[in-house]
N, CA, C and O atoms as CSV, one atom per row, in Angstrom:
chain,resi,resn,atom,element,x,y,z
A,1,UNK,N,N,-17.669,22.144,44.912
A,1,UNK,CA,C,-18.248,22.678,43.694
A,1,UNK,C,C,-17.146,23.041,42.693
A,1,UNK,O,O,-17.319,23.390,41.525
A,2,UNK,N,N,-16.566,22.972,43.018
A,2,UNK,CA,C,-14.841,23.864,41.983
A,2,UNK,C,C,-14.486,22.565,41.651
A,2,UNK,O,O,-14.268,22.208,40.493
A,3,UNK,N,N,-14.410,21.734,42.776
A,3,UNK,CA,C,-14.099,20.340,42.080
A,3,UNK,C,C,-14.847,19.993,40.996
A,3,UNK,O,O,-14.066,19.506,40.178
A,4,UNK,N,N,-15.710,19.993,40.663
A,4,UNK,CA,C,-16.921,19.700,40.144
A,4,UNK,C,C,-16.850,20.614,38.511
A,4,UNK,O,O,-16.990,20.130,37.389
A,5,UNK,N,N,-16.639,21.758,38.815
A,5,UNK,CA,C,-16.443,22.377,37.457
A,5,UNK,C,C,-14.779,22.142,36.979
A,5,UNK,O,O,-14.409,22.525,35.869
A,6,UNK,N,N,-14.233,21.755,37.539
A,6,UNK,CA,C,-12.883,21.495,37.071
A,6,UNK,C,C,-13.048,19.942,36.229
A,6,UNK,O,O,-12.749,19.606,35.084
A,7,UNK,N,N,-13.531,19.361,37.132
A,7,UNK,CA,C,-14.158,18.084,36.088
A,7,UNK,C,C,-14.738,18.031,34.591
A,7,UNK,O,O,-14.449,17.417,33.564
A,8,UNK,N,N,-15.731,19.008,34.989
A,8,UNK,CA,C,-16.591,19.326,33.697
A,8,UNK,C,C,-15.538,19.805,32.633
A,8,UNK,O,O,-15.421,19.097,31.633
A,9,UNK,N,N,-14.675,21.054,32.755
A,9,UNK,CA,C,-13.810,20.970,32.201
A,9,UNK,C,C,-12.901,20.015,31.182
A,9,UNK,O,O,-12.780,19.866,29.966
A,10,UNK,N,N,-12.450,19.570,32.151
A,10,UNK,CA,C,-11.646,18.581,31.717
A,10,UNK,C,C,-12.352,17.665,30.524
A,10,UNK,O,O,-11.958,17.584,29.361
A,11,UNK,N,N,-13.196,17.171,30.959
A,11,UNK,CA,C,-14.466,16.706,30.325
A,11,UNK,C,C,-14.596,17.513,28.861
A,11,UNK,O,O,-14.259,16.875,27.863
A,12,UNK,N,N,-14.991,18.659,28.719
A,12,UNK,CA,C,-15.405,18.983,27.526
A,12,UNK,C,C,-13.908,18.883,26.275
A,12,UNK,O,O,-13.828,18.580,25.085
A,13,UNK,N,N,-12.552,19.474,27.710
A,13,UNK,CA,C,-11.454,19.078,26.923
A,13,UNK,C,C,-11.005,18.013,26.258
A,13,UNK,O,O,-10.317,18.118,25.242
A,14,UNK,N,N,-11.446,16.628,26.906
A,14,UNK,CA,C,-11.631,15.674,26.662
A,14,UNK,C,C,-12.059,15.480,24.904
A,14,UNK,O,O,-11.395,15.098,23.941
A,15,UNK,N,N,-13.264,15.871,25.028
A,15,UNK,CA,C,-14.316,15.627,24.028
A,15,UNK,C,C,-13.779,16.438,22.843
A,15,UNK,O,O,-14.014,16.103,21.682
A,16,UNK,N,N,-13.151,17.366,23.123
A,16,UNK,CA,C,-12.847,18.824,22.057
A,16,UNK,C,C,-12.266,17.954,21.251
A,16,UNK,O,O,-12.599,17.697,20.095
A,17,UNK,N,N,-10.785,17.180,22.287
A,17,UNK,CA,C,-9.939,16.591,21.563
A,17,UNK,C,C,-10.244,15.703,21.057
A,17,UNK,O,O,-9.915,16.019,19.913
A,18,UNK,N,N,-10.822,14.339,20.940
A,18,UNK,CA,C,-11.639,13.278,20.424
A,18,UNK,C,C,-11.981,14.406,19.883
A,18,UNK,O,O,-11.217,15.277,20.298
A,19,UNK,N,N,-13.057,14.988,18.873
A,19,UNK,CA,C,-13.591,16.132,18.010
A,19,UNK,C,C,-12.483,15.915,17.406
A,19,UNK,O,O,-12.655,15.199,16.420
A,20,UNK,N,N,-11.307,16.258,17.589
A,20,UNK,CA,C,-10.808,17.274,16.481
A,20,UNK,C,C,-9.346,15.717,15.940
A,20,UNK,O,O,-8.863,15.528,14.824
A,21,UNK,N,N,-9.070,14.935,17.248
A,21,UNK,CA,C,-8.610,13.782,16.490
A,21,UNK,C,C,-9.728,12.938,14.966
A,21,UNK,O,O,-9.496,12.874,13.759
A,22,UNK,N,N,-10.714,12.515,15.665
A,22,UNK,CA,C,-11.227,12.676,14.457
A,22,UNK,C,C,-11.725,13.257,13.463
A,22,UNK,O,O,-12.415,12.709,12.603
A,23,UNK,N,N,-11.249,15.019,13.526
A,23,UNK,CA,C,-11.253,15.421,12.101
A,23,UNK,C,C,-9.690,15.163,11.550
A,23,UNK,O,O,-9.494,15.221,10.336
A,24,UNK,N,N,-8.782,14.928,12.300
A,24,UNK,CA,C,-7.453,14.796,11.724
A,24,UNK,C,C,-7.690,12.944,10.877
A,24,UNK,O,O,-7.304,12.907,9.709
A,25,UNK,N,N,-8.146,11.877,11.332
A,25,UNK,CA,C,-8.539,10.867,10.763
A,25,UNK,C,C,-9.377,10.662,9.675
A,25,UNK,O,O,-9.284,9.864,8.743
A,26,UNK,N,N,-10.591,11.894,10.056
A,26,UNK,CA,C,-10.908,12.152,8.564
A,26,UNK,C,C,-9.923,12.925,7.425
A,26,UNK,O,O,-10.032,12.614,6.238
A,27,UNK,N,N,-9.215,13.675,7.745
A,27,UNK,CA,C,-8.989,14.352,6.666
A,27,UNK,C,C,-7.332,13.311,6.237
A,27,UNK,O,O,-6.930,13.066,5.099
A,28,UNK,N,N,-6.969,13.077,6.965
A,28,UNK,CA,C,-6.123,12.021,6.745
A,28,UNK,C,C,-6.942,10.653,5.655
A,28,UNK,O,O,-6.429,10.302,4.592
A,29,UNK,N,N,-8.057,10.139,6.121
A,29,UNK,CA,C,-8.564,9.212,5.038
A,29,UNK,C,C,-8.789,9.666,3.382
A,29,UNK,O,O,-8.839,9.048,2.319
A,30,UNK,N,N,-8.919,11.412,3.886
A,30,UNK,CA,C,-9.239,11.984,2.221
A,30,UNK,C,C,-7.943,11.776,1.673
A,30,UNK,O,O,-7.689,11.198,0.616
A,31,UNK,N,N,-7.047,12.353,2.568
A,31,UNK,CA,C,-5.591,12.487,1.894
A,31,UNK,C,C,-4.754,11.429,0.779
A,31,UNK,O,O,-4.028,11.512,-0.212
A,32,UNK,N,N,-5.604,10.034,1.967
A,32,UNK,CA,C,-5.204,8.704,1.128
A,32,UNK,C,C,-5.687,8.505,-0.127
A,32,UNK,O,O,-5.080,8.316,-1.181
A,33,UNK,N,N,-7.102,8.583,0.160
A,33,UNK,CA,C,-8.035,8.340,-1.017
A,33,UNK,C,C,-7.338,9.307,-1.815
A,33,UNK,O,O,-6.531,8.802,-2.596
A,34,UNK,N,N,-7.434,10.676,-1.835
A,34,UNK,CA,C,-6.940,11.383,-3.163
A,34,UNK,C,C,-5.262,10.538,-3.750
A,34,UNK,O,O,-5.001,10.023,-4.837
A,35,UNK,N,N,-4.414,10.698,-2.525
A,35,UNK,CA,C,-3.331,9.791,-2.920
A,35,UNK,C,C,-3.873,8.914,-4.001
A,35,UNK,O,O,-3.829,9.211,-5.195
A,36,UNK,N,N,-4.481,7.613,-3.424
A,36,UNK,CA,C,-4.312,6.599,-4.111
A,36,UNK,C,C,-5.467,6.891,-5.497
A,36,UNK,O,O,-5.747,5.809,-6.014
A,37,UNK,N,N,-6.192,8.112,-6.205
A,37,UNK,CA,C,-6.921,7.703,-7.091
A,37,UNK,C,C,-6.046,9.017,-8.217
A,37,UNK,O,O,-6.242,9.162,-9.424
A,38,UNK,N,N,-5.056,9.844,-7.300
A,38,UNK,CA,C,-3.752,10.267,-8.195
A,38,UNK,C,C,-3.353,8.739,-8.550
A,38,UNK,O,O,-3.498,8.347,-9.708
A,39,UNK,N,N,-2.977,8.098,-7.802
A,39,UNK,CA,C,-1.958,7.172,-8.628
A,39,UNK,C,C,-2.443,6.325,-9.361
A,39,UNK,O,O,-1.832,5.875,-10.330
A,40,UNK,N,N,-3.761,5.921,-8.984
A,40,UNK,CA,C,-4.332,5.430,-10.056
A,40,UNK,C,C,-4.730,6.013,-11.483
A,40,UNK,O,O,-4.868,5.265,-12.451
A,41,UNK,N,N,-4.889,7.258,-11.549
A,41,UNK,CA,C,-4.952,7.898,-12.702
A,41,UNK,C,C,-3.356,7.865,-13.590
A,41,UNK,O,O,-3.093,7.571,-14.755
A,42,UNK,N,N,-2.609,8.251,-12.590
A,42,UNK,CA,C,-1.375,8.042,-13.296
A,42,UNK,C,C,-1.119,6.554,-13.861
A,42,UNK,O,O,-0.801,6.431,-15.044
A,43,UNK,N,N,-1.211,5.771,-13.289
A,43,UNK,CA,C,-1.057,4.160,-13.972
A,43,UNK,C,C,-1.903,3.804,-15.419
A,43,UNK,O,O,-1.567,3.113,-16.380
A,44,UNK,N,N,-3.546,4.833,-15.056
A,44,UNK,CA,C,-3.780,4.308,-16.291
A,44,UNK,C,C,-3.248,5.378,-17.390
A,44,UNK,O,O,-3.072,4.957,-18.534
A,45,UNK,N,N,-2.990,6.705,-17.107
A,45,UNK,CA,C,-2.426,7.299,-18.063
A,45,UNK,C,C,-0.802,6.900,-18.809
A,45,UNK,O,O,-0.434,7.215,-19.941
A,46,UNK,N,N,0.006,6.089,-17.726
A,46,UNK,CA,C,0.419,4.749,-18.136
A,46,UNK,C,C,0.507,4.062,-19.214
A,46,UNK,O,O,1.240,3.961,-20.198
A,47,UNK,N,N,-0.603,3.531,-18.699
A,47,UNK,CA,C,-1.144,2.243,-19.754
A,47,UNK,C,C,-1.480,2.633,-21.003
A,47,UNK,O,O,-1.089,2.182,-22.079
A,48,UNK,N,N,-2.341,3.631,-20.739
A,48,UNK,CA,C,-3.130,4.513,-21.983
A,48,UNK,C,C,-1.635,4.431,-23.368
A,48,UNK,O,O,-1.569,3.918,-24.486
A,49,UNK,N,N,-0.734,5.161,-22.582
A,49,UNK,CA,C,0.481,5.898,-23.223
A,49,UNK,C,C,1.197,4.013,-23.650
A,49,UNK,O,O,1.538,3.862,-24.823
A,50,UNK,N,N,1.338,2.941,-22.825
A,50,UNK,CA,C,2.079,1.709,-22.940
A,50,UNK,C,C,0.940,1.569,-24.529
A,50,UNK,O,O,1.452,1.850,-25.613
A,51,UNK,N,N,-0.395,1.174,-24.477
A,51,UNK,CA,C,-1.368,0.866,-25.237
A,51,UNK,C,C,-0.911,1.124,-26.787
A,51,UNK,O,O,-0.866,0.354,-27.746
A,52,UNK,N,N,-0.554,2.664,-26.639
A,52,UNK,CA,C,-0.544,3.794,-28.003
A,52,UNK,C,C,0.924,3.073,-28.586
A,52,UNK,O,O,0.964,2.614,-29.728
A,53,UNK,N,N,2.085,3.032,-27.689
A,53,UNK,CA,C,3.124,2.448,-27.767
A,53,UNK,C,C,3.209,1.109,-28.874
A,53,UNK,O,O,3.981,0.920,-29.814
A,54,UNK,N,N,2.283,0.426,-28.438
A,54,UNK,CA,C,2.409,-1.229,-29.177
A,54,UNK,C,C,1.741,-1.057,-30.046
A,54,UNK,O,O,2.233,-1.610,-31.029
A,55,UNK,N,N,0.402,-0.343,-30.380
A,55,UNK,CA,C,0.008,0.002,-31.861
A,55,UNK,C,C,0.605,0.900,-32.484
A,55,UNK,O,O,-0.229,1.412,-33.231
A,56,UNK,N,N,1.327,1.260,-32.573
A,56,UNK,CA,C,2.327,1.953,-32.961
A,56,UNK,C,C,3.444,1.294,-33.492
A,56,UNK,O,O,4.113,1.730,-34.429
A,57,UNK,N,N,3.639,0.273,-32.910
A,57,UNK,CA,C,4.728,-0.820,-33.375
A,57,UNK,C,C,4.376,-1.895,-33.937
A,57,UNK,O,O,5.156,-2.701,-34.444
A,58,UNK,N,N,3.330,-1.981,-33.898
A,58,UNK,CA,C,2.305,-3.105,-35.087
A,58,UNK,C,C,2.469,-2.407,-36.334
A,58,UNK,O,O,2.970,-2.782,-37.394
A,59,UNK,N,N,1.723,-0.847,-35.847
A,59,UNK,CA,C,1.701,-0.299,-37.220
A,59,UNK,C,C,2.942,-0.581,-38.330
A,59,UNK,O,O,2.932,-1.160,-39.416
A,60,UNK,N,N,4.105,0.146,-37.505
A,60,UNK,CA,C,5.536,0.225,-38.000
A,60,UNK,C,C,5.937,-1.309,-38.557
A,60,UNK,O,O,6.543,-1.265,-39.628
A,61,UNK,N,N,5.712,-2.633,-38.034
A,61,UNK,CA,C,5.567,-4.033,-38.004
A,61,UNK,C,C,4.903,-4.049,-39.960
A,61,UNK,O,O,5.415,-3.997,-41.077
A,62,UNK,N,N,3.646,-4.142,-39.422
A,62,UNK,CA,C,3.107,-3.833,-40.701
A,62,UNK,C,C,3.993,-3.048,-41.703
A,62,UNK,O,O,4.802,-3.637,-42.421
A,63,UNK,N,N,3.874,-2.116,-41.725
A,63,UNK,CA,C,4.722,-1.253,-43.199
A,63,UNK,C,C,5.788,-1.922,-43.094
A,63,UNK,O,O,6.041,-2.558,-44.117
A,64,UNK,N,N,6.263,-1.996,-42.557
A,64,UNK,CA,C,7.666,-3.394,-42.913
A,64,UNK,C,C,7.221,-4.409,-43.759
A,64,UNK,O,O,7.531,-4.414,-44.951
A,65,UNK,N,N,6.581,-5.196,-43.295
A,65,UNK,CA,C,6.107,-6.283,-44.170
A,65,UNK,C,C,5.993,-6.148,-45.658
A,65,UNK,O,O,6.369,-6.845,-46.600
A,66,UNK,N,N,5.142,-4.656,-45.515
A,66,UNK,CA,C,4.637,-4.087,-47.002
A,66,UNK,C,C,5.588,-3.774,-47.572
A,66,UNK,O,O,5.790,-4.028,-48.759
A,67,UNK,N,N,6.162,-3.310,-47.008
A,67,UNK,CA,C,8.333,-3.003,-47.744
A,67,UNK,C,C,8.628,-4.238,-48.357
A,67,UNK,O,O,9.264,-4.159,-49.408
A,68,UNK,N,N,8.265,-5.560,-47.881
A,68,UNK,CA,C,8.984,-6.552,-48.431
A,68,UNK,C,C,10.250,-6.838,-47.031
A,68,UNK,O,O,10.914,-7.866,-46.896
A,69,UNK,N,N,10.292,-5.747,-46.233
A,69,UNK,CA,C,11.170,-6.206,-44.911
A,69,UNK,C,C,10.437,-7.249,-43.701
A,69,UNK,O,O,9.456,-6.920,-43.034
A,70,UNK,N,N,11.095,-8.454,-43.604
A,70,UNK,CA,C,10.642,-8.955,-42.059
A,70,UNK,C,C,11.178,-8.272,-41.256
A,70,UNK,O,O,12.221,-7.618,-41.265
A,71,UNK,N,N,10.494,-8.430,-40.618
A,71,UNK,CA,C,11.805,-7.189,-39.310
A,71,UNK,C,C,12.154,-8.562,-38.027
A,71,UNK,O,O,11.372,-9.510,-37.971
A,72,UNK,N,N,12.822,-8.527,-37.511
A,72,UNK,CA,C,13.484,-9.358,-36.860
A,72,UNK,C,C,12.617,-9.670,-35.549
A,72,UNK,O,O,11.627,-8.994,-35.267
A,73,UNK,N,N,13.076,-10.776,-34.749
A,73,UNK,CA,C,12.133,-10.733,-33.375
A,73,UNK,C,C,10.412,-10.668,-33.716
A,73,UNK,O,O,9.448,-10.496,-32.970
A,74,UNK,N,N,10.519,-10.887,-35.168
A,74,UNK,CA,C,8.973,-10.631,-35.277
A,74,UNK,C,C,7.401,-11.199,-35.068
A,74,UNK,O,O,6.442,-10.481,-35.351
């Protein structure tokens, strides 16, 4: 009988651990996901900022022109 509850034991230890590995796999999958939709926010805030960049240099492009300046590389 001792044998028997030593089993059971083991057993629930078993299970605890499975339990709690997969809360470490879950919270590990959040970790990624948040990771990767930080970095995705950062890329497009990025882009956003690359975007503002080149109209900005059209603009500047333009008023050149209107100067009567070509601007070079143009």
């Amino acid at each position: 009988m001792s044998d028997n509850k030593q089993r059971f034991r083991l057993a629930d230890m078993e299970t605890g651990e499975w339990l709690l590995t997969a809360q470490e796999e879950r919270e590990a999958r959040l970790e990624e996901r948040k990771a990767r939709l930080e970095a995705e926010d950062r890329t497009d805030k990025a882009q956003a900022q690359v975007n503002q960049a080149q109209q900005q240099i059209r603009q500047l492009m333009e008023q050149l022109r209107q100067l009567g300046v070509e601007p070079e590389n143009g």
